[in-house]
N, C-alpha and C positions, 0 to 999 in steps of 0.2 A: 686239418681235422676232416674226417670222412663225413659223409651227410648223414649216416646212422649216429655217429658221435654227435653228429650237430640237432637232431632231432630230440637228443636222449641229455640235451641240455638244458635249462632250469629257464620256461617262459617270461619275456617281459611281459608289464602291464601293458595294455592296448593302449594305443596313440592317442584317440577321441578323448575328451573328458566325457562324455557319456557312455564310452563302452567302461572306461577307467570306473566311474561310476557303479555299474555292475559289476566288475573285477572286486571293487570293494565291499560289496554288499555280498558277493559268495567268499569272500573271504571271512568272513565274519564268523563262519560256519567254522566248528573247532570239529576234530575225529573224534567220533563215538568211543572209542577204543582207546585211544590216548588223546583225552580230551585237553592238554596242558600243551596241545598243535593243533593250529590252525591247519585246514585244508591248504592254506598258500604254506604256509610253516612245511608241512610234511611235501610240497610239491605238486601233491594231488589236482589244484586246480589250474590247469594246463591252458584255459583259452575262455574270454569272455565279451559277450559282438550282441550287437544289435540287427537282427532280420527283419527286416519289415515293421520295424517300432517294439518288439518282440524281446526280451535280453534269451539270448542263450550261453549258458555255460557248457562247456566241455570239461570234465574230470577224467583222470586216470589213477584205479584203486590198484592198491600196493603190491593185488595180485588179482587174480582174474575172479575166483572165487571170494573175496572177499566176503564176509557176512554184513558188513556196515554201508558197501553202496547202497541200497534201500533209503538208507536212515540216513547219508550224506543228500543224496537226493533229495530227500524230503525236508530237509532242513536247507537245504540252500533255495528251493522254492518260496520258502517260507520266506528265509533272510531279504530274499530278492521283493518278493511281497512286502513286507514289513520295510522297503528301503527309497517304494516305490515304483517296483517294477513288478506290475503284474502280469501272470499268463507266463510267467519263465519255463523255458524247458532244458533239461538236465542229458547232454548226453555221455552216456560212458565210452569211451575210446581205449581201445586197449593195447592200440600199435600206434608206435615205441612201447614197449613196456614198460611201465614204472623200475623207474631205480631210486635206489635209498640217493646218487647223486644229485637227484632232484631236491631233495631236503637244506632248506636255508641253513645260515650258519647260526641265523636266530633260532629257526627249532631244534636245530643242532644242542644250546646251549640250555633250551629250556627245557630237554630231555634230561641234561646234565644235570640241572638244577634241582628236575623232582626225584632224583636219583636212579633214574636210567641211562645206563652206560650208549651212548649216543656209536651209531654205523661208522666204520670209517670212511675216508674217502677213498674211491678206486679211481686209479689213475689211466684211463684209458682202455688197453686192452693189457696193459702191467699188471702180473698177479704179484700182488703185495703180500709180504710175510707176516701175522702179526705173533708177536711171542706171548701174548694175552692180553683179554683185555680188562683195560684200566678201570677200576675200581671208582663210580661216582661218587662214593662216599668220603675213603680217603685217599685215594689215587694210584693206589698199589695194583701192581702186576699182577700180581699173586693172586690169581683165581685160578675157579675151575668151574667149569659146567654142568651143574643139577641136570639140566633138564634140557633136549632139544627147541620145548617151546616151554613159552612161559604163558604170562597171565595170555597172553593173543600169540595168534600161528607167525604171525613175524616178530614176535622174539623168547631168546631165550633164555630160560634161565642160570645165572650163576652166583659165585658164593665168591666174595671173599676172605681169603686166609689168614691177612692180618688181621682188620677189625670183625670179620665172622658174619657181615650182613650181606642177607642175599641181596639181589637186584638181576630188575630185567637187562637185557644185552638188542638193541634192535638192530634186528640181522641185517649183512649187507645183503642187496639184489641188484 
């Protein structure tokens, strides 16, 4: 595995029980945009340390422009406050680039569940063929794409052909 592959892999929790401690407390924070994932669920939250008694979080948003780091910011301050750890600072890091690989298999399946068609997995630098994707409603191939974005810029939307219900699609990156 290259060291860019090894970078652009899904962080463990920190070793300390008190950095673990703040790991858990910005976890807590769900995405403003697909509030049914956790910031750890989507990947997003990349690294969480204690500086001088201090918690800092490191995030990475799903693209650089994002509209919700603001508002992920501000709610993990808060979460970190509300957990016991005040004075938290939030920083955005934007190298490695977020990839949908970063995404648990848990938010993976809780995208599923609210009826968005979940990213698939890319395998390395393997471009994967997909022949459409699968239908979180009833499982069928058989779509098609409305719309290059849907409700938010990282996804979009499609339609199922058998049972005819749209649903979001969360793009791979």
């Amino acid at each position: 595995m290259s060291t860019l592959d090894q970078e652009r892999v899904a962080r463990p929790r920190p070793d300390t029980e008190a950095e673990r401690a703040v790991w858990d407390a910005a976890a807590t924070v769900n995405d403003p945009e697909v509030p049914v994932l956790s910031i750890e669920d989507l990947g997003v939250l990349r690294a969480a340390r204690l500086v001088e008694g201090l918690p800092v979080v490191d995030i990475t948003p799903t693209y650089s422009g994002c509209p919700a780091v603001d508002t992920i910011r501000d709610d993990i301050v808060t979460a970190l406050d509300e957990h016991g750890f005040p004075g938290g600072r939030v920083n955005v890091v934007l190298s490695p680039a977020w990839t949908t690989d970063w995404m648990s298999e848990q938010g993976r399946r809780k995208l599923e569940e609210h009826g968005i068609a979940p990213p698939a997995r890319r395998a390395g630098s393997v471009v994967s063929l997909d022949f459409g994707i699968r239908c979180p409603r009833c499982g069928s191939l058989h779509t098609r794409q409305l719309a290059r974005f849907g409700s938010t810029s990282c996804k979009a939307l499609y339609v199922c052909q058998r049972c005819r219900e749209p649903f979001d699609h969360f793009k791979e990156h």
